[in-house]
C-alpha positions as a LaTeX table, in Angstrom:
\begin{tabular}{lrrr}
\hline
Residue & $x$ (\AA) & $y$ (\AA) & $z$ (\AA) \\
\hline
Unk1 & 93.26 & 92.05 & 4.83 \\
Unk2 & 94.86 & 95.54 & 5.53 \\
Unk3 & 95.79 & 95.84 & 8.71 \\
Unk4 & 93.99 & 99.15 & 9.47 \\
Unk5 & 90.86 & 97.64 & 8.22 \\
Unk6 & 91.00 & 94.64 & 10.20 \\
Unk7 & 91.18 & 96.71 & 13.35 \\
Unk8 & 88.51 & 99.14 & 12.35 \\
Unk9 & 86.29 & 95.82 & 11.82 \\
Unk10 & 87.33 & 94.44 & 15.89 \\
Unk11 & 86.43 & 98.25 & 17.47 \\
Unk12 & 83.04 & 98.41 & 15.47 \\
Unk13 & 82.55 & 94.41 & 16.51 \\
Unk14 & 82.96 & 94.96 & 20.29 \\
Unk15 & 81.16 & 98.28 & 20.30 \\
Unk16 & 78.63 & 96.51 & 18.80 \\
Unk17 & 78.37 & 93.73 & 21.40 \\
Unk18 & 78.73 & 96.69 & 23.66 \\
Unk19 & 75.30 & 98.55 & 22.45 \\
Unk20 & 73.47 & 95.58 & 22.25 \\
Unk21 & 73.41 & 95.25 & 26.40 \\
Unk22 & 73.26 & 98.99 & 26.49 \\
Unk23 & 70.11 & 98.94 & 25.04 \\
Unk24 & 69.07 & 96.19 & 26.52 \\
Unk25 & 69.60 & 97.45 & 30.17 \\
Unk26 & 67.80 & 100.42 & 29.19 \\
Unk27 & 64.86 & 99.29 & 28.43 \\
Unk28 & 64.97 & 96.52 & 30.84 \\
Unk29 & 65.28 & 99.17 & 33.55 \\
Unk30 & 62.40 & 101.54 & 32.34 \\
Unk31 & 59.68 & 98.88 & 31.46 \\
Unk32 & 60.60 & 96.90 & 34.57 \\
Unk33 & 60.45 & 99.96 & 37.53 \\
Unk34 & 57.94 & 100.94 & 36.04 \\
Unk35 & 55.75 & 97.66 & 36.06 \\
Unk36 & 57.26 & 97.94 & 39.91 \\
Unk37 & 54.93 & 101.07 & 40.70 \\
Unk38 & 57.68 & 103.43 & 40.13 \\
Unk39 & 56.16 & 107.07 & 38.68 \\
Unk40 & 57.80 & 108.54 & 35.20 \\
Unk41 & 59.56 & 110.98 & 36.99 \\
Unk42 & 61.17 & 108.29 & 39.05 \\
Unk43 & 62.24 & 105.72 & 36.33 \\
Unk44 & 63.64 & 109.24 & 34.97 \\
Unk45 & 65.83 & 109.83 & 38.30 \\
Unk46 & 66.90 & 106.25 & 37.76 \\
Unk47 & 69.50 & 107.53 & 34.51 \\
Unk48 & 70.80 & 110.32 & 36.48 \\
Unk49 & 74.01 & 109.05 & 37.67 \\
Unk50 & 74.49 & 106.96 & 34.45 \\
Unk51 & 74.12 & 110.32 & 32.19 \\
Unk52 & 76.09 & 112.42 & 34.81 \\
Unk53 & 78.71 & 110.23 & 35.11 \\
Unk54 & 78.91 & 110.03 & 31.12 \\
Unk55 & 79.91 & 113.98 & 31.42 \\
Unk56 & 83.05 & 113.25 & 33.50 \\
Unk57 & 83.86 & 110.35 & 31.42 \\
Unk58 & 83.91 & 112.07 & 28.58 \\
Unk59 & 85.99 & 114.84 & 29.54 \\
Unk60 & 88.39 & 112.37 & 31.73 \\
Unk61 & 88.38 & 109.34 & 28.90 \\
Unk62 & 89.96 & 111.29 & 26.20 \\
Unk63 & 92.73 & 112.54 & 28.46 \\
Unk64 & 92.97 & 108.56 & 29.31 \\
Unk65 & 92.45 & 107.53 & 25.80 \\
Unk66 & 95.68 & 109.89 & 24.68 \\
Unk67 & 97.53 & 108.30 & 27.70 \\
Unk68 & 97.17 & 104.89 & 27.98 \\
Unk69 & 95.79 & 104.31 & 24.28 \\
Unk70 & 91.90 & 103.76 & 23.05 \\
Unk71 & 91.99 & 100.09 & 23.33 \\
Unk72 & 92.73 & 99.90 & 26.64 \\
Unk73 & 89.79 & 102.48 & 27.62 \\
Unk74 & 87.57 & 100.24 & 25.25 \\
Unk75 & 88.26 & 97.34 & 27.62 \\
Unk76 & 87.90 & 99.03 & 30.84 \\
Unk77 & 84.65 & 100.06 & 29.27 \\
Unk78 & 83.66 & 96.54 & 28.96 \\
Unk79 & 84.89 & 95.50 & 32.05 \\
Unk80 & 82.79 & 97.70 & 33.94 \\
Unk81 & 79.49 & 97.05 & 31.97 \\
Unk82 & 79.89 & 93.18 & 32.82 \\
Unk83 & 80.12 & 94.25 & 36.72 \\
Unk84 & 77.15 & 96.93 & 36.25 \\
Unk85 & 74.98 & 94.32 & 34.36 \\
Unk86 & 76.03 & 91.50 & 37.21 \\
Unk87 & 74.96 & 94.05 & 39.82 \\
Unk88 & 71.62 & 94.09 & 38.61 \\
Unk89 & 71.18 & 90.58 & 39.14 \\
Unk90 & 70.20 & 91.31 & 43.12 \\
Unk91 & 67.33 & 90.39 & 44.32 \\
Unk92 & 64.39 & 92.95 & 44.11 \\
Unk93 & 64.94 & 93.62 & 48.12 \\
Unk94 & 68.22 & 95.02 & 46.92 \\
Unk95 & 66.49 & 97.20 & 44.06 \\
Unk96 & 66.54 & 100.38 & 45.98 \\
Unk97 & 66.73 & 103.30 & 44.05 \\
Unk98 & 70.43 & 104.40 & 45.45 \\
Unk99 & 71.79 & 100.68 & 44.56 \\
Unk100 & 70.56 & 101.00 & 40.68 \\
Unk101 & 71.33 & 104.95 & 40.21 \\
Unk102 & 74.65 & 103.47 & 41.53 \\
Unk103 & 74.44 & 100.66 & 39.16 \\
Unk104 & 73.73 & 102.75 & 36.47 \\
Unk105 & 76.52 & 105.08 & 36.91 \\
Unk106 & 78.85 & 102.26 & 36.43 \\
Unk107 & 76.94 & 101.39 & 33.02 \\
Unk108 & 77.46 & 105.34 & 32.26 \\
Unk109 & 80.96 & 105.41 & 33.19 \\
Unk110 & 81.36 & 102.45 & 30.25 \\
Unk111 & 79.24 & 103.44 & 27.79 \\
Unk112 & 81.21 & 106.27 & 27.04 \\
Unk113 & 84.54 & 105.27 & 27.37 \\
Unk114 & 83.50 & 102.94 & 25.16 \\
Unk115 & 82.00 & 104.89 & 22.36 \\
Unk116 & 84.39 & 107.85 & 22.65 \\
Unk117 & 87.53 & 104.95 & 22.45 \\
Unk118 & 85.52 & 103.39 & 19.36 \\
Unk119 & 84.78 & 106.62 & 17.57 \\
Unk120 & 87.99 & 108.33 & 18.00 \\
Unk121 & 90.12 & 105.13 & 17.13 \\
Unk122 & 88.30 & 105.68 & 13.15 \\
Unk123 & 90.26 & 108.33 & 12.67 \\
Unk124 & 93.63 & 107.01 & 13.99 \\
Unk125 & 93.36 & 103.88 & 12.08 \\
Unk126 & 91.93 & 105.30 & 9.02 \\
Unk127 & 94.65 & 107.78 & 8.76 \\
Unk128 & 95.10 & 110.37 & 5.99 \\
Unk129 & 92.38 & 108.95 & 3.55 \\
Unk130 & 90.61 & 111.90 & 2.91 \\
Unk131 & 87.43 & 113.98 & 4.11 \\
Unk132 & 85.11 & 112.30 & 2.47 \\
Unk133 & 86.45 & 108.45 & 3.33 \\
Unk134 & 86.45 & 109.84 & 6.76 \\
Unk135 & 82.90 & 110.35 & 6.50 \\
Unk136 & 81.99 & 107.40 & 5.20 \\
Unk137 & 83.54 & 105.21 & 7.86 \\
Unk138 & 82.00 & 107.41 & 11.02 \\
Unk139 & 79.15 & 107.13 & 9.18 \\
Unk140 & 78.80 & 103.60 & 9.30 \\
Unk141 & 80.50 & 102.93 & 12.39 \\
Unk142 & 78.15 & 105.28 & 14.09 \\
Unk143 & 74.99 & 104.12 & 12.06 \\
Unk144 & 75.58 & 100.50 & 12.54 \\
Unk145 & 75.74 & 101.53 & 16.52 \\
Unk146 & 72.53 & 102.56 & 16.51 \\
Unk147 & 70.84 & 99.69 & 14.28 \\
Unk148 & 72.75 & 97.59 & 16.99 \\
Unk149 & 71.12 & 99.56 & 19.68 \\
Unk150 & 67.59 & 99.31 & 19.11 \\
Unk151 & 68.28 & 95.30 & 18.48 \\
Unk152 & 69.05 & 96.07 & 21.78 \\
Unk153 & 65.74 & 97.28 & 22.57 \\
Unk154 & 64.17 & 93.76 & 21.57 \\
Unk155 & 66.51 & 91.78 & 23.50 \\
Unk156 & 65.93 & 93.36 & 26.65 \\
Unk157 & 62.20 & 93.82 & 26.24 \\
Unk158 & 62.08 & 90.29 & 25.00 \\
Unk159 & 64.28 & 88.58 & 27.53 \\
Unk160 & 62.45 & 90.94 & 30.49 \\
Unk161 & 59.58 & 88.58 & 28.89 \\
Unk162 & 61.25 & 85.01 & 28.78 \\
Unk163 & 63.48 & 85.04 & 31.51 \\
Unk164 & 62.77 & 87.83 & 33.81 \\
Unk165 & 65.02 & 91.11 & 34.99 \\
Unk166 & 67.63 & 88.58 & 37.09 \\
Unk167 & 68.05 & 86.13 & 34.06 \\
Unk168 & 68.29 & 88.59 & 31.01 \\
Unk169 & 71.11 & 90.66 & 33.15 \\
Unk170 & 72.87 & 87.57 & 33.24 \\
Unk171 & 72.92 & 86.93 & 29.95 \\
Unk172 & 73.83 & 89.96 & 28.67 \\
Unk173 & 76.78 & 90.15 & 30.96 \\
Unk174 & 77.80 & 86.54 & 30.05 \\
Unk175 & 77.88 & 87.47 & 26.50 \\
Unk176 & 79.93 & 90.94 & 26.55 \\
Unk177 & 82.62 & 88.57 & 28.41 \\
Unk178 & 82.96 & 86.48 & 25.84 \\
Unk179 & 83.49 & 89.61 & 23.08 \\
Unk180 & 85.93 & 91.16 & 26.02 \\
Unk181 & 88.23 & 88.30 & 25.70 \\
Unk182 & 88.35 & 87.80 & 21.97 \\
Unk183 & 88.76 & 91.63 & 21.15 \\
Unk184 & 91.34 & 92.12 & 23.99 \\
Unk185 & 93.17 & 88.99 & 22.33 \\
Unk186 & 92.95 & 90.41 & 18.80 \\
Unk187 & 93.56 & 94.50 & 19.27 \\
Unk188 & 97.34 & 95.85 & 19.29 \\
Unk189 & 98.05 & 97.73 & 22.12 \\
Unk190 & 98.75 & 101.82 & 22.04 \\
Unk191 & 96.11 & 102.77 & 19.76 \\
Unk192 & 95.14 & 106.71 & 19.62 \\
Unk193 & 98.56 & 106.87 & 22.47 \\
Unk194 & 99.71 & 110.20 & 22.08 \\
Unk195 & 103.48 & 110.24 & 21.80 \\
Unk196 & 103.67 & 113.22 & 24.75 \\
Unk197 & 101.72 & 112.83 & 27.72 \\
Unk198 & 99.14 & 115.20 & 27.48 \\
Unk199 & 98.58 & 117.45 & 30.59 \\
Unk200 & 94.69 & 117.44 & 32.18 \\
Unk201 & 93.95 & 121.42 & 31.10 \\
Unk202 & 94.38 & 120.05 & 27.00 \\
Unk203 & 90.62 & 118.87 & 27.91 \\
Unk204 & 89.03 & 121.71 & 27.40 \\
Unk205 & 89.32 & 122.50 & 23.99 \\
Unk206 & 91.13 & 125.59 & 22.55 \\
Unk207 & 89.10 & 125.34 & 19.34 \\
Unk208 & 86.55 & 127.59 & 18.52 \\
Unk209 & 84.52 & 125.49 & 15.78 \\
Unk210 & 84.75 & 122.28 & 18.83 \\
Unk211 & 83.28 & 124.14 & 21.08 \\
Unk212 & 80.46 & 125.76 & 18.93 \\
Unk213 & 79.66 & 122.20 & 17.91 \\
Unk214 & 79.72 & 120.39 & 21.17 \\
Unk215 & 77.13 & 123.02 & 21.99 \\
Unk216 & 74.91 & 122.43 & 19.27 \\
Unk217 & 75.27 & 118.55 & 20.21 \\
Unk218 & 74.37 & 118.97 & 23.39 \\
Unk219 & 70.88 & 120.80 & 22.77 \\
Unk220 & 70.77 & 117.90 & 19.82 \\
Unk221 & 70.63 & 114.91 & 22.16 \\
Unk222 & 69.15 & 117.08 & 24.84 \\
Unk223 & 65.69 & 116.65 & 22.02 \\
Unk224 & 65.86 & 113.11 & 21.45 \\
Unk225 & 66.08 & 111.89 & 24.79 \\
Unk226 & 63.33 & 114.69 & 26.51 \\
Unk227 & 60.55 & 112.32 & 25.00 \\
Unk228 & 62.15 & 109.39 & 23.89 \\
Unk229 & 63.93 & 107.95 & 27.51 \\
Unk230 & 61.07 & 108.07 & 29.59 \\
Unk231 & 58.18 & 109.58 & 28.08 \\
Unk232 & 57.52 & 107.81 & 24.83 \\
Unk233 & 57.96 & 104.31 & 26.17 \\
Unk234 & 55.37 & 105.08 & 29.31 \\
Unk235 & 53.00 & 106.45 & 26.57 \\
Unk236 & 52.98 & 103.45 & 24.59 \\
Unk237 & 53.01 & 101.08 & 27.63 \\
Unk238 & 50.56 & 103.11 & 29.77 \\
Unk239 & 47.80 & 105.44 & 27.21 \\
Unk240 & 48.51 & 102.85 & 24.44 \\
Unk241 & 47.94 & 99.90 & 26.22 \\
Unk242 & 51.05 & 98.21 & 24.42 \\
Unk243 & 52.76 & 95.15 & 25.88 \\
Unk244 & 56.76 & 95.62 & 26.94 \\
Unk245 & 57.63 & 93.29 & 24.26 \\
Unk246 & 55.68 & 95.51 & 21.91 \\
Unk247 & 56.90 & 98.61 & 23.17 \\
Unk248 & 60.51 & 97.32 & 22.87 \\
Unk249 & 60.10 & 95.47 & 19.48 \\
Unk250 & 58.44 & 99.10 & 18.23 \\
Unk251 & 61.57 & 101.27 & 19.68 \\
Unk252 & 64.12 & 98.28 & 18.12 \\
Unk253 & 62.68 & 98.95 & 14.94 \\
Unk254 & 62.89 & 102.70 & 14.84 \\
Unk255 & 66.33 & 102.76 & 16.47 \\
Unk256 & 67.64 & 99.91 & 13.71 \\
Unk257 & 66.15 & 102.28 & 10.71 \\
Unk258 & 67.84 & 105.04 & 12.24 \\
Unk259 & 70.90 & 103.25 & 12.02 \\
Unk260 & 70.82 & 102.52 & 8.80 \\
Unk261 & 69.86 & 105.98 & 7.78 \\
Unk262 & 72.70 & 107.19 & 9.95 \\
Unk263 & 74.95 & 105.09 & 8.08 \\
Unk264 & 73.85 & 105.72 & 4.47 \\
Unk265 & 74.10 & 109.41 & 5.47 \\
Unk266 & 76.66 & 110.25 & 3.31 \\
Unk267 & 74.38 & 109.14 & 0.08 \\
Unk268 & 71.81 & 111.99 & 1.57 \\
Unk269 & 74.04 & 114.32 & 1.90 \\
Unk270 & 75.41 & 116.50 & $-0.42$ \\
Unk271 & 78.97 & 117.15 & $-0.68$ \\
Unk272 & 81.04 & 120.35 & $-2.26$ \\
Unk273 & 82.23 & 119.60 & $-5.99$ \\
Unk274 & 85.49 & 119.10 & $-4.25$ \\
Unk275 & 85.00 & 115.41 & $-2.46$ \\
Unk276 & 85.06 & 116.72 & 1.08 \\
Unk277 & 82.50 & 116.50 & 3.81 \\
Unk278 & 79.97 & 118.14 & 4.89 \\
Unk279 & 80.33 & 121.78 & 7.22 \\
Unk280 & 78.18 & 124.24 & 9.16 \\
Unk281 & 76.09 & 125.13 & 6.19 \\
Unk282 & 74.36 & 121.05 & 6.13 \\
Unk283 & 73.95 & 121.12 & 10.26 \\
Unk284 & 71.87 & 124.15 & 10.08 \\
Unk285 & 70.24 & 123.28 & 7.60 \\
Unk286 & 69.16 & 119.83 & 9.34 \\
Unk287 & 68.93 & 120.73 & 12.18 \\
Unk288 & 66.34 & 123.89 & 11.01 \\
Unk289 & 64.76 & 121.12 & 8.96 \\
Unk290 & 64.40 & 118.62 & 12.00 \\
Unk291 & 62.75 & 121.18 & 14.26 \\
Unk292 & 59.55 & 120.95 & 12.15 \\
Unk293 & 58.64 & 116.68 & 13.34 \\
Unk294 & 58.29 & 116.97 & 17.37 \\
Unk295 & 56.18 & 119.92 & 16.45 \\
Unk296 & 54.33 & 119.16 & 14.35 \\
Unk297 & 53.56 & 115.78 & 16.17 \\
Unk298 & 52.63 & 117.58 & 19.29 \\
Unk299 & 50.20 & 119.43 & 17.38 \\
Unk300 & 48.82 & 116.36 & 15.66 \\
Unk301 & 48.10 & 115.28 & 19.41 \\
Unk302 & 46.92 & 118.32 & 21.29 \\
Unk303 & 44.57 & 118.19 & 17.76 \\
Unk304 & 43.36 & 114.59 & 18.81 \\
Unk305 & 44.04 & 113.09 & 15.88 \\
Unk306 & 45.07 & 109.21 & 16.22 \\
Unk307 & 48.01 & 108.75 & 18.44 \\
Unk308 & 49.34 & 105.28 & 17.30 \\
Unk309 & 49.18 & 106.74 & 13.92 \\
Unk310 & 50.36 & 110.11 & 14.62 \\
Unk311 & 53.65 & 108.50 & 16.46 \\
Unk312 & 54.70 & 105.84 & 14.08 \\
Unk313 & 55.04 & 108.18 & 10.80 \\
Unk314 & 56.32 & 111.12 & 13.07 \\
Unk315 & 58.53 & 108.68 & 14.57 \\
Unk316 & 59.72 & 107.71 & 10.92 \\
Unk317 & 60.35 & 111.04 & 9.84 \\
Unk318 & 62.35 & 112.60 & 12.78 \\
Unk319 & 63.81 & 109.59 & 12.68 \\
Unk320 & 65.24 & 110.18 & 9.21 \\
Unk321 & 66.25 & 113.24 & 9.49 \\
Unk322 & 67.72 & 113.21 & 13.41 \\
Unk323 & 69.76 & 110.78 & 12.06 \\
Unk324 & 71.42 & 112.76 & 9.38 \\
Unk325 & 71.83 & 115.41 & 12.46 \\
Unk326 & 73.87 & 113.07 & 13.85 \\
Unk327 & 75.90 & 111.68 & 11.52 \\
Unk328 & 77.19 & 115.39 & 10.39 \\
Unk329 & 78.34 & 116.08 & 13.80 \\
Unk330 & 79.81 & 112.27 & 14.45 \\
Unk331 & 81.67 & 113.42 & 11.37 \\
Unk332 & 82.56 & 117.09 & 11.88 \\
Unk333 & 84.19 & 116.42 & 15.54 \\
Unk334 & 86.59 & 114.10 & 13.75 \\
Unk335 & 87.40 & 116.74 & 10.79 \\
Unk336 & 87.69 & 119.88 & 13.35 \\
Unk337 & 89.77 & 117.54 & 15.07 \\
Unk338 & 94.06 & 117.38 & 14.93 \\
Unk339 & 94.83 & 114.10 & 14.09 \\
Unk340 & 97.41 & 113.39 & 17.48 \\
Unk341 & 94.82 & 115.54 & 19.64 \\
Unk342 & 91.51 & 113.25 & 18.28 \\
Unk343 & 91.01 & 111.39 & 21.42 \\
Unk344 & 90.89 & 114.33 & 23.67 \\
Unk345 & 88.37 & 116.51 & 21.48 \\
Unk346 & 86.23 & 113.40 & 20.72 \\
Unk347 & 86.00 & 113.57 & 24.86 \\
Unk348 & 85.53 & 117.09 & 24.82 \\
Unk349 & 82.43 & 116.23 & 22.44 \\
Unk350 & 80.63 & 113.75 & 23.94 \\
Unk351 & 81.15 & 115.02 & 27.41 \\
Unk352 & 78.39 & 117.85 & 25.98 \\
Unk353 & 77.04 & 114.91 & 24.24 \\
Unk354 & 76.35 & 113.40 & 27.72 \\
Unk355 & 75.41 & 116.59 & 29.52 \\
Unk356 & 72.42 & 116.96 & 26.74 \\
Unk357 & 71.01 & 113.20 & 27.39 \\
Unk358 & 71.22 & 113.96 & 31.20 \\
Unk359 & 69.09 & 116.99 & 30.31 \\
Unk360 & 66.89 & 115.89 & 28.20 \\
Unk361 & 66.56 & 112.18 & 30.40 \\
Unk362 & 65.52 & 114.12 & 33.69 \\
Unk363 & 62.90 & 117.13 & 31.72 \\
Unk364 & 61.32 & 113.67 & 29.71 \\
Unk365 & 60.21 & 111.89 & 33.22 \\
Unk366 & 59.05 & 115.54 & 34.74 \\
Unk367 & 57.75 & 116.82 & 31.36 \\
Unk368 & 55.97 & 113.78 & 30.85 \\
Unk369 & 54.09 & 113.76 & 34.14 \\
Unk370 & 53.11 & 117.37 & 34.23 \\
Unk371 & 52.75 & 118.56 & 30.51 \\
Unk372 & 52.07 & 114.85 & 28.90 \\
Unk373 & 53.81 & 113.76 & 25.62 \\
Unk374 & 52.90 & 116.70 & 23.94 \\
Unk375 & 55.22 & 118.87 & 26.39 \\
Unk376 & 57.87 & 116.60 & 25.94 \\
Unk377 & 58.09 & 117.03 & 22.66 \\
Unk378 & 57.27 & 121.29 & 22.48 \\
Unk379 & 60.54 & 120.97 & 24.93 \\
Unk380 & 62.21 & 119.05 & 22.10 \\
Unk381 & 61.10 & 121.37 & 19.26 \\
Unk382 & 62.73 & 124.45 & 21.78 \\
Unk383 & 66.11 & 122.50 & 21.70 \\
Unk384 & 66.36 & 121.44 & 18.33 \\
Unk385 & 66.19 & 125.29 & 17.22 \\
Unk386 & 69.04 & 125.96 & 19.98 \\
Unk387 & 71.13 & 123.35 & 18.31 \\
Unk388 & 70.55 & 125.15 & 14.84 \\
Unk389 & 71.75 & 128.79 & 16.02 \\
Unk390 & 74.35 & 127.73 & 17.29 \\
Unk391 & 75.19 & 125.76 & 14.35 \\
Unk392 & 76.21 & 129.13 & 12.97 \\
Unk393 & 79.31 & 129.14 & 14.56 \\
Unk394 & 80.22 & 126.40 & 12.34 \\
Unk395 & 82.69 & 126.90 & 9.37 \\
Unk396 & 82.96 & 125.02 & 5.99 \\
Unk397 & 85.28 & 121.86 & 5.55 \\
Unk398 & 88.51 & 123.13 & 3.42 \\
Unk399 & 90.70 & 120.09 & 2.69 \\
Unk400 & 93.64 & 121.98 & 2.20 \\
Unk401 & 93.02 & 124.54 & 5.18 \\
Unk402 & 90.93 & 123.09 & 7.17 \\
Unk403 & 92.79 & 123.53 & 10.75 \\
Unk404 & 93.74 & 126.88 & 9.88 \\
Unk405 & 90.03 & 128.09 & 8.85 \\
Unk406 & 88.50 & 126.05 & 11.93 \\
Unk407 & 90.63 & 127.42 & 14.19 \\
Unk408 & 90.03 & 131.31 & 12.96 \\
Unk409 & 86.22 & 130.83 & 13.38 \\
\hline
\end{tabular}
């Protein structure tokens, strides 16, 4: 097996043990606080640190990543989910809401270094195989997250179930041990190491077209997560009358088809007659395109027509087309990107990735209990168009200019 290909398969393998428990402890947390009394707003204030703390990762862990190399971040990143998840094993008279926003920072702090070490290693071990190739491998490594991630859904919801909050925190942490060892045994060391050691200012990028897109992906994840973290769930478990295992199994299933949309994105999309990726022209158009489901779903509700009904096929169709959203960007950070400089900008990135979920996580709790679902989801519609205009600021992919016309944008 190529060498290059054989390491791509190890970082998507451990990220993918890695997503399992983060969607595990995510749902775990909500559906269990909030069986504990704990108001939407609350379960909300819960994520704070963990989606604050994923803004300074991301702009610390690229500087790291270019430092010390992407594997070794990857690892820390597991490290510290296994002592997060562990933490959570206290008993309940220990479950104060200080000791789990603390435990969740930790889980924050993780999560990112381990999807920005993940992501930005694609590029570095995929090395000069064209746009399009590019593509296709962020595509799937990104899509196949996300499948991962709603499995994660099930397990938590399901374990919450068989073997309580205590025992499925256990397991999960057992389990990511067991994938630290064996990827920590089978990565080579210095991956993504930049040759220079990059000074702390290089975070901020100096690219134009990075920093119009890191904008448009924060107001992107800000409109998932304002109705999907908190909101959403607490509908379906609370108007709904759905059990948690229901409630998870239903959010599994929509996060795994999202995945695999994510990942066949590049059959949706349309390239140029020249075999390179998408540009700025596809994310407006999605993300124009996109706007249209979380309203029209909040006026299917404030209409009173059948909510079960009217969430599961809007759910389907945002879905769809959120996850081509995402998919373009995963792929245009790694394009805009200079190949020795990847790690950094991929940090740069998610940082705003990070600062839109922290957003979006506290407005879904308060949204939730002052405007209802519907508000949640006219606040989603309001970021979705931000993410489009300033989607204009994005130029085309030119494989044999492309630095030179993304940096004069």
């Amino acid at each position: 097996m190529d060498k290059s290909l054989r390491n791509y398969l190890v970082v998507t393998g451990g990220y993918w043990a890695f997503t399992i428990t983060d969607g595990a402890i995510r749902m775990l947390v909500v559906l269990y606080f909030h069986m504990l009394g704990y108001s939407p707003f609350e379960v909300a204030m819960l994520f704070l640190f963990y989606e604050f703390f994923g803004i300074v990762t991301n702009l610390v862990g690229g500087w790291l990543g270019a430092r010390i190399g992407l594997n070794l971040t990857m690892h820390i990143g597991m490290g510290m989910q296994v002592i997060a998840l562990l933490l959570l094993t206290a008993p309940d008279a220990w479950l104060s809401v200080p000791y789990v926003m603390a435990a969740q920072a930790l889980s924050g702090i993780a999560k990112d270094l381990n999807k920005m070490s993940a992501k930005a290693s694609v590029k570095t071990m995929m090395g000069d195989e064209g746009e399009s190739q590019l593509f296709k491998w962020v595509a799937i490594l990104t899509g196949s997250k996300n499948a991962l991630k709603g499995a994660g859904f099930f397990v938590g919801a399901a374990l919450l179930d068989r073997v309580g909050f205590r025992g499925a925190m256990a397991t999960l942490a057992g389990l990511l041990l067991v994938v630290l060892l064996i990827t920590t045994f089978l990565l080579p060391s210095g991956v993504g190491k930049m040759k220079t050691k990059p000074k702390f200012t290089q975070v901020f990028s100096k690219v134009p077209a990075i920093n119009w897109l890191s904008a448009a992906r924060f107001f992107l994840f800000g409109s998932r997560d304002v109705w999907f973290v908190v909101g959403l769930p607490v509908f379906l478990f609370e108007v709904l009358g759905w059990s948690s295992t229901y409630v998870g199994a239903f959010l599994a299933v929509w996060v795994i088809g999202y995945g695999v949309i994510q990942a066949s994105a590049p059959k949706l999309v349309r390239h140029s007659h020249h075999g390179h990726g998408p540009g700025g022209r596809t994310a407006r158009l999605w993300a124009f395109l996109l706007a249209l489901f979380p309203a029209g779903i909040a006026i299917a509700l404030q209409q009173g027509w059948p909510a079960d009904t009217v969430l599961i096929i809007g759910l389907i169709l945002f879905g769809i087309v959120f996850a081509v959203n995402s998919a373009v960007h995963s792929y245009l950070i790694l394009a805009y990107s200079e190949h020795d400089k990847v790690a950094m900008s991929v940090g740069f990135y998610y940082m705003a990735n990070a600062g839109g979920r922290l957003v979006g996580t506290v407005l879904s709790g308060w949204a939730y209990q002052t405007q209802g679902l519907a508000g949640c989801l006219w606040w989603s519609t309001a970021f979705i168009l931000a993410a489009a205009l300033l989607s204009f600021g994005l130029p085309e992919i030119n494989q044999e200019s492309k630095i030179s016309e993304v940096r004069s944008v």
